[in-house]
C-alpha positions as CSV (number, residue, x, y, z in Angstrom):
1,X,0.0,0.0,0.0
2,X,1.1,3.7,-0.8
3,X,1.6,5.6,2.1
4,X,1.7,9.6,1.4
5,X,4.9,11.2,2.4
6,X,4.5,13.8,5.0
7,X,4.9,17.4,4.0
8,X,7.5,17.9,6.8
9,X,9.8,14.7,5.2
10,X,13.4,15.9,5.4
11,X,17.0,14.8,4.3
12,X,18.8,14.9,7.5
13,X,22.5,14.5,8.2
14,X,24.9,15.6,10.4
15,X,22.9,18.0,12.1
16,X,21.6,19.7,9.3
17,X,18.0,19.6,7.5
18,X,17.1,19.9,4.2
19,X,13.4,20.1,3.1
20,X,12.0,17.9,0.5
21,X,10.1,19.8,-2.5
22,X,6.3,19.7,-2.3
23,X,5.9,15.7,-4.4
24,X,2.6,14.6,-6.0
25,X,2.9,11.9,-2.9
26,X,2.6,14.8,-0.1
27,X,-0.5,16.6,-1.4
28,X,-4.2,15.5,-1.3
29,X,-5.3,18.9,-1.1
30,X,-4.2,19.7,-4.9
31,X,-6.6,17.1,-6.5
32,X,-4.1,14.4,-5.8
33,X,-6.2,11.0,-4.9
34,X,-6.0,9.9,-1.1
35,X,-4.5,6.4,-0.9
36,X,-4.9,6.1,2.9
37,X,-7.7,7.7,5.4
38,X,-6.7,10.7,6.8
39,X,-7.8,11.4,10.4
40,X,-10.1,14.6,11.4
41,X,-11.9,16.4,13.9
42,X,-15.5,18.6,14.1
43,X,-17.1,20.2,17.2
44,X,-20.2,21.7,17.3
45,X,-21.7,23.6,20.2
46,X,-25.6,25.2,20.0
47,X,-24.9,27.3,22.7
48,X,-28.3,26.7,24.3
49,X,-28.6,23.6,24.8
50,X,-31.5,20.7,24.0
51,X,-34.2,20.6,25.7
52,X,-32.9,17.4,28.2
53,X,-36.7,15.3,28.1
54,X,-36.8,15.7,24.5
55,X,-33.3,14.2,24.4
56,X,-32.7,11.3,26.4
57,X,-34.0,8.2,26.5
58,X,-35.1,6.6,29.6
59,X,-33.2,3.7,28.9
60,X,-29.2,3.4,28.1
61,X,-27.8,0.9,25.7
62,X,-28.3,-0.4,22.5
63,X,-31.9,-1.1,23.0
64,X,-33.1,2.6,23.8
65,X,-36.0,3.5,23.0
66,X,-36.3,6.7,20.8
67,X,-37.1,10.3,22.0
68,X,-38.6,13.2,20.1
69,X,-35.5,14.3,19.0
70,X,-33.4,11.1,18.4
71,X,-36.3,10.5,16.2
72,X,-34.6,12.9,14.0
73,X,-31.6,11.6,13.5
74,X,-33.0,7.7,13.1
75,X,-31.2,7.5,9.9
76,X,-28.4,7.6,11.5
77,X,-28.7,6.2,14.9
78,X,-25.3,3.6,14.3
79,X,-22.8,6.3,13.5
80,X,-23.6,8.4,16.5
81,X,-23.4,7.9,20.3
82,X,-25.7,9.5,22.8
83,X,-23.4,10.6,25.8
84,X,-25.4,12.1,29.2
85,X,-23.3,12.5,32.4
86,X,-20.6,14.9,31.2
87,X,-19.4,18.1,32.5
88,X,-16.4,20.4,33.6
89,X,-16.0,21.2,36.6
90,X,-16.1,24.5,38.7
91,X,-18.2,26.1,35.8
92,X,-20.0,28.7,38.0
93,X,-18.7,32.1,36.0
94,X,-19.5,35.3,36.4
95,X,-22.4,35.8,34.0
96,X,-24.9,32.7,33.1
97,X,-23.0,32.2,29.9
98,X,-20.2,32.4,30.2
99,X,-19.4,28.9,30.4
100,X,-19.3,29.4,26.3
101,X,-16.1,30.7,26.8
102,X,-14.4,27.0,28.3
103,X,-17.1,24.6,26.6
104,X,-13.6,23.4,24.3
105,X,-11.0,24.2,27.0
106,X,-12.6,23.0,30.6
107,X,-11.0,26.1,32.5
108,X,-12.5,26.8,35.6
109,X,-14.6,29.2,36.8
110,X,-14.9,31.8,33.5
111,X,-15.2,35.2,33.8
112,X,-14.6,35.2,37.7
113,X,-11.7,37.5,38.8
114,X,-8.2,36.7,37.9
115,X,-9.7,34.1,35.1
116,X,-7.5,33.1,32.3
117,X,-9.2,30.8,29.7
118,X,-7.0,28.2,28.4
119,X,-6.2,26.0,25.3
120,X,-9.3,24.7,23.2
121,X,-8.7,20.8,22.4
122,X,-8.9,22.0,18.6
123,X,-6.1,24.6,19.3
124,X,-3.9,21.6,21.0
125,X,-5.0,19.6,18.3
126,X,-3.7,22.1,15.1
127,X,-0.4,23.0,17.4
128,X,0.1,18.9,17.5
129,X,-0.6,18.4,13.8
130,X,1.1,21.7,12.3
131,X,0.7,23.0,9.3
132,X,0.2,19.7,7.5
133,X,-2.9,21.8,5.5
134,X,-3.4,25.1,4.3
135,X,-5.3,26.2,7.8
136,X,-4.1,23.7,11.0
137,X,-8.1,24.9,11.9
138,X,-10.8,26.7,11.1
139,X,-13.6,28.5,13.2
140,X,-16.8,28.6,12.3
141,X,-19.6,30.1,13.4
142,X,-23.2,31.0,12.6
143,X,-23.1,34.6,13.9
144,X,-21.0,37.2,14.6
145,X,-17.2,36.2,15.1
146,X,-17.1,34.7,18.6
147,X,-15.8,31.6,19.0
148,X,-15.0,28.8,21.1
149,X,-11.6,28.7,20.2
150,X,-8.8,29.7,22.5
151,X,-4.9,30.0,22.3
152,X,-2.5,28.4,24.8
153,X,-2.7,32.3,26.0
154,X,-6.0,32.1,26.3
155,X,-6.9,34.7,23.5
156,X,-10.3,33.9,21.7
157,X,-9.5,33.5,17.6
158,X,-12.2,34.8,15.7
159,X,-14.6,32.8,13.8
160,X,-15.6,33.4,10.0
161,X,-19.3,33.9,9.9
162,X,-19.9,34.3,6.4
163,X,-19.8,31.0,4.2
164,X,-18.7,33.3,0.9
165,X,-15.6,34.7,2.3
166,X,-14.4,30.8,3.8
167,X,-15.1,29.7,0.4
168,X,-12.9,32.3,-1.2
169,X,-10.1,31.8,1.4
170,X,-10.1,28.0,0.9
171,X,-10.6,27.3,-2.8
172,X,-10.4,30.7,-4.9
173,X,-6.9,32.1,-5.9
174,X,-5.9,35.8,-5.3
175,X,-4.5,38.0,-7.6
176,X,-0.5,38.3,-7.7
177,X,-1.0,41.9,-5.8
178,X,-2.8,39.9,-3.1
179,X,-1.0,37.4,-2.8
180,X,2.3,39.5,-2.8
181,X,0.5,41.6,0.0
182,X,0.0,38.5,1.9
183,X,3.4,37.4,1.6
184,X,4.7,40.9,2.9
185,X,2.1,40.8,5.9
186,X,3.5,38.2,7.0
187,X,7.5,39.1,6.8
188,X,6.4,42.2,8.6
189,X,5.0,39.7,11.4
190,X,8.3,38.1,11.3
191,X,10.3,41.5,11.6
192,X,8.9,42.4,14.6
193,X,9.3,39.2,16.9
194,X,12.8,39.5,15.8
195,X,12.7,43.2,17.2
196,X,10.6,41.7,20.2
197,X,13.1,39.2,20.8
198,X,16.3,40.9,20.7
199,X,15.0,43.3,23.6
200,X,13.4,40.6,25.3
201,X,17.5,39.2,25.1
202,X,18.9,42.4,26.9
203,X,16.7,41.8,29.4
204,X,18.3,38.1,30.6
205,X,21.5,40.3,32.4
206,X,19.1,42.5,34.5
207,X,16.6,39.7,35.7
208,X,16.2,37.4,38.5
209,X,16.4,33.4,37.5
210,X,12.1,33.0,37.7
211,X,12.2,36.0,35.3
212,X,14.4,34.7,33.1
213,X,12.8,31.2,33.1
214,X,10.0,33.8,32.3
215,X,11.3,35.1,29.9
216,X,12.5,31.7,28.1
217,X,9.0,30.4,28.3
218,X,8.4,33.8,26.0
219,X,10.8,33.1,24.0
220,X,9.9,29.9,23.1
221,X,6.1,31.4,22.0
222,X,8.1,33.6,20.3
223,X,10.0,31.0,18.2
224,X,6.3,28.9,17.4
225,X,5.4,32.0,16.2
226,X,7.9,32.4,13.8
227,X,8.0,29.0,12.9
228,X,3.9,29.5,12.2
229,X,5.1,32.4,10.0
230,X,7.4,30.4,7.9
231,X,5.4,27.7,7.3
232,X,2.4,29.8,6.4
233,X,4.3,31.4,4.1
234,X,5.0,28.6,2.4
235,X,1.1,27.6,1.2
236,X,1.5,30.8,-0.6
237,X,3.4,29.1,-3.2
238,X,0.8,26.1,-3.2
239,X,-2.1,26.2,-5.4
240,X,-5.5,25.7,-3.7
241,X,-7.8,22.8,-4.5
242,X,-10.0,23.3,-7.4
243,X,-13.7,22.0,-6.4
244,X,-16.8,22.0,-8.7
245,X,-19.0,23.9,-6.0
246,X,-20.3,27.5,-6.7
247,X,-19.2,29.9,-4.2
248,X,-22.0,30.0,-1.3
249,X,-24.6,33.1,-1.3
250,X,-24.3,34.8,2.4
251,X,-27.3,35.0,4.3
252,X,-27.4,38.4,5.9
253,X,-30.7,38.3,7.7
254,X,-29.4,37.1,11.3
255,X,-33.1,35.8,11.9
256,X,-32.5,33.1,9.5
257,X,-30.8,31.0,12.6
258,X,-31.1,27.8,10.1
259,X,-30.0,28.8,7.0
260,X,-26.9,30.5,8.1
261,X,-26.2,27.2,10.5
262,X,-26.8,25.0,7.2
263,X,-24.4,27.5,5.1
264,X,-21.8,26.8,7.2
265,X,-22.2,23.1,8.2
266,X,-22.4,22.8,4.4
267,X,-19.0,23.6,3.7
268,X,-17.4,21.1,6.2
269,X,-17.4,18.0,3.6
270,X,-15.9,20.4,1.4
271,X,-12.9,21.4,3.8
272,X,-12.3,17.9,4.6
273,X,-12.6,16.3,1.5
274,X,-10.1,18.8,-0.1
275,X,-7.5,18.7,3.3
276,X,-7.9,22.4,3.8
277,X,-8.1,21.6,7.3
278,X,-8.3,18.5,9.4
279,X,-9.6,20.3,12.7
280,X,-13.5,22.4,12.6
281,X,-14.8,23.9,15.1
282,X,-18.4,25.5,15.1
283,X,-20.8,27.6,17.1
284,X,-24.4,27.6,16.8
285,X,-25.5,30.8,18.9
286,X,-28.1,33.6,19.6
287,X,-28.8,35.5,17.4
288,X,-31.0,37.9,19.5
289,X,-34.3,38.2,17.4
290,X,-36.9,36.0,16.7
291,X,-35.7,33.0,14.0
292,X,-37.7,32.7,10.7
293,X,-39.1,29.3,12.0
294,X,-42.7,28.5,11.1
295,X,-44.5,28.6,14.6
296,X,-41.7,30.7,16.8
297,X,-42.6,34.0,18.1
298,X,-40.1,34.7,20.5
299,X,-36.3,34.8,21.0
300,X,-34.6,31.3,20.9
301,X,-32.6,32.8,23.9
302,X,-36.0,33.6,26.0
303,X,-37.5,30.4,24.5
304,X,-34.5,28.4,26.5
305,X,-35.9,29.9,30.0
306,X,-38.9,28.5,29.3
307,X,-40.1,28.3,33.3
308,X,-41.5,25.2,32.2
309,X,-44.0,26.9,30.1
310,X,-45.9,24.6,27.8
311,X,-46.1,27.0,24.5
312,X,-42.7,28.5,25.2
313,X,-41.7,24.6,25.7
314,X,-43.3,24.1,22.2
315,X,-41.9,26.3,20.3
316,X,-38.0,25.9,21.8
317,X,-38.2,22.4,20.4
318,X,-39.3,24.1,17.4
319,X,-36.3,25.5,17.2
320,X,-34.5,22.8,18.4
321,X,-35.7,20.4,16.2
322,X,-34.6,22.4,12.8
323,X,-31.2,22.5,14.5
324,X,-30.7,18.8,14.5
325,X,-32.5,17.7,10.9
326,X,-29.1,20.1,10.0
327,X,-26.7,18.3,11.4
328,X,-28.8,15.0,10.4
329,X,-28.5,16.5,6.9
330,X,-24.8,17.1,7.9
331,X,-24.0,13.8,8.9
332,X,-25.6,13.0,5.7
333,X,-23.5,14.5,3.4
334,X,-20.4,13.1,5.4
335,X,-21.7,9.9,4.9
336,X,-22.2,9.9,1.3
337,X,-18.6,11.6,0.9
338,X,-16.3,8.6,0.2
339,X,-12.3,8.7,0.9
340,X,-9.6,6.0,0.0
341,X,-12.7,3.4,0.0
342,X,-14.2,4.7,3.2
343,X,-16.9,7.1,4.6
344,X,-15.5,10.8,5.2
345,X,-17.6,9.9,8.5
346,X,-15.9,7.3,9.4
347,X,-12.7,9.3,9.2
348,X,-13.9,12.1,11.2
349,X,-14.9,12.6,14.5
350,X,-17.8,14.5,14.9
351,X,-18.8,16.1,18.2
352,X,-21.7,18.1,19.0
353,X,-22.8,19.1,22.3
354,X,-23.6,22.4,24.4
355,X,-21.7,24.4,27.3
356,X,-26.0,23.9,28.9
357,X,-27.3,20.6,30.4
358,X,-30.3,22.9,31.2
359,X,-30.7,26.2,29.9
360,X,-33.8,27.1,31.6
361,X,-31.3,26.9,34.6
362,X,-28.2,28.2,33.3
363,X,-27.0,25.0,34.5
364,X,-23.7,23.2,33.0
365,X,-23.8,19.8,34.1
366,X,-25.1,16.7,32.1
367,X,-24.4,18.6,29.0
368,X,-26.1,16.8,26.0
369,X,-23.0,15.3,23.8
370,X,-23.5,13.3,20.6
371,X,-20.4,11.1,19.2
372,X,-20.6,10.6,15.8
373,X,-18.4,9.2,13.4
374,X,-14.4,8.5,13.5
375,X,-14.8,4.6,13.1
376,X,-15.6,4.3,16.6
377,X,-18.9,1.4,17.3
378,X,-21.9,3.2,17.4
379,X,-25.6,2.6,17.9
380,X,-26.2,3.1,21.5
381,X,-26.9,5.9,24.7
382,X,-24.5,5.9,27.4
383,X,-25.1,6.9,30.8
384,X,-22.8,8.6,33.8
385,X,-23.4,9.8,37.0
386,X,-25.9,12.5,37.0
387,X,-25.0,14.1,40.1
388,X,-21.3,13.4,40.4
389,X,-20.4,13.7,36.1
390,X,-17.6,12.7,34.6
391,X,-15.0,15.2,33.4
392,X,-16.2,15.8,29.6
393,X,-12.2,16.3,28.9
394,X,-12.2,12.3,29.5
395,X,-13.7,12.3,25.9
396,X,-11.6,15.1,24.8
397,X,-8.4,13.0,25.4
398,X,-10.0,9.8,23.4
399,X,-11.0,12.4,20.4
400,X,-7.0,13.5,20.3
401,X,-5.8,9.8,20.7
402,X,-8.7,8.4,17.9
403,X,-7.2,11.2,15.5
404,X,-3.4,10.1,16.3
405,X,-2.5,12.7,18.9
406,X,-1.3,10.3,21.5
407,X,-2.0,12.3,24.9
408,X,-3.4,11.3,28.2
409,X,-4.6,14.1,29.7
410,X,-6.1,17.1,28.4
411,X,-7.9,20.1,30.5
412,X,-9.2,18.7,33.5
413,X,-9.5,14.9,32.6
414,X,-9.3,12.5,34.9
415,X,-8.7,9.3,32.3
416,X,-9.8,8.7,29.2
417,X,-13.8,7.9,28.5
418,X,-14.2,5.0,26.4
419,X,-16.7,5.3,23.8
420,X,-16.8,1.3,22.4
């Protein structure tokens, strides 16, 4: 069997490297056929929640019976697993949502005083992986450009929120100006962590020794940094996949919840298919007005504190409902994609959950979590403790090791959550 060369192949001797020319055997993502499966990864928050008795079944196992809402998704009821019992710990923030902020990254206590957010699994994931695509990620997100993801500095990275412009960014050339403006963007980044770092140097003579280990741990950032730079320079020289897809049409009415969430889902297949990007993340959030959604008359965020009320009940799972036949179409479309002889689902694993076990309550324990895809064996709801969960970074550390990042812990995790 062929086995692809990796882009970062070298001709090493004697302490020196020399990097191999881009070969027809490194590159899927320029229409070059995929001889063996590559491994990805896609999480999907809806920010608030699923309505919990519409969700899970009464039952665990294989022999659930079917809910409201799994009823949805019966099409696909063996590629996903059903997950209830999972939660971080010390999420009690300073504002009811902020536990959006650490939904990927488990740090405690957000927006309290002296809170630092920390590295989102997909940002540990992309630093593991490098830039062995165009774009080690890519944020997504269905309005506005909050995200979920987080560097190791804790700084939020925007999301793209328009389908169009991802599109244009992932498949459609720029002009030689552009391109050249790119390419001087980013030796202007380089010019000034070398100005950065040669002060930061001067320093190591005037400092105590927990400065300067301070200061090395700085310098080190500074040296991914310009390691980032180089090799992001070098796609610049790469031509992008060609696909026979017409650029997207942005939605700009934000009361379309749906049809800017299916815009975007959309274009996952796409990225994967073509090895843009091995590691998605998207957000599924408020979009403060009332959704275009035959029967809804209110705010999907004043929907969620329902107070138990039967209409406000009926039209959240309204709501609710239209978000899931998405990703069913989603899971769909990933299902029909084939790679090296196999599913693009089974390839890929697929999370989607919520920061909100119960968002009538603002409360973020027994978050709902579906497990779909990434050849693991499917077809059943699992159960944990309700009142004392299970660290939800448990799964996070089986995700990484099912997509080849071999770690053992991850956030908060106590061990790693087996799945099958």
């Amino acid at each position: 069997m062929h086995i692809p060369l990796s882009r970062r192949a070298a001709l090493k001797a004697s302490g020196v490297a020399i990097t191999l020319p881009l070969l027809e055997s490194m590159n899927p993502a320029i229409g070059k056929p995929v001889t063996v499966p590559l491994k990805r990864m896609v999480l999907i928050c809806s920010t608030l929640g699923l309505h919990p008795p519409s969700l899970f079944p009464k039952t665990p196992g294989r022999d659930y019976e079917s809910t409201d809402y799994l009823d949805l998704l019966k099409d696909h009821r063996d590629d996903f697993t059903l997950i209830s019992g999972l939660s971080h710990p010390d999420q009690n923030g300073k504002q009811p949502h902020d536990t959006e902020m650490t939904w990927l990254t488990s740090a405690r206590n957000p927006g309290l005083g002296g809170f630092k957010n920390s590295i989102s699994i997909d940002q540990y994931a992309a630093k593991e992986l490098g830039y062995v695509t165009r774009f080690p990620s890519i944020a997504l997100s269905s309005n506005t450009k909050k995200s979920q993801s987080y560097t190791s500095n804790g700084v939020m990275i925007p999301a793209e929120d328009r389908p169009s412009y991802v599109f244009a960014k992932l498949f459609l050339d720029g002009s030689p100006e552009q391109v050249q403006r790119k390419r001087h963007s980013l030796a202007d980044g380089r010019s000034i962590l070398d100005s950065v770092a040669e002060q930061a140097r001067a320093l190591n003579a005037r400092t105590s020794a927990s400065d300067r280990q301070q200061l090395e741990e700085y310098f080190e950032s500074i040296r991914a940094a310009e390691a980032d730079l180089m090799e992001a320079e070098a796609w610049l020289d790469r031509p992008k996949p060609r696909v026979d897809e017409q650029p997207p049409q942005d939605i700009a009415d934000s009361a379309d919840l749906v049809g800017r969430a299916r815009a975007m889902l959309n274009l996952i297949p796409l990225i994967l298919q073509t090895d843009s990007s091995r590691i998605i993340t998207m957000v599924i959030q408020d979009h403060h007005v009332v959704p275009k959604i035959n029967g809804v008359t209110a705010e999907h965020h004043n929907l969620s504190h329902h107070g138990q009320d039967p209409e406000k009940i009926k039209q959240l799972k309204i709501i609710e409902s239209e978000i899931l036949k998405s990703f069913d179409d989603f899971l769909s479309r990933m299902a029909r994609s084939t790679e090296a002889g196999t599913r693009l689902l089974d390839q890929t694993s697929v999370l989607l959950g919520s920061n909100l076990g119960n968002a009538n309550a603002h409360d973020p324990s027994n978050l709902p979590i579906f497990v779909a895809g990434g050849g693991y064996d499917h077809g059943r709801y699992v159960t944990h403790n309700e009142s004392r969960n299970t660290p939800l970074c448990n799964l996070f550390v089986n995700l990484l090791n099912n997509i080849g990042i071999e770690t053992e812990r991850f956030g908060t995790s106590t061990g790693t959550l087996q799945i099958s």
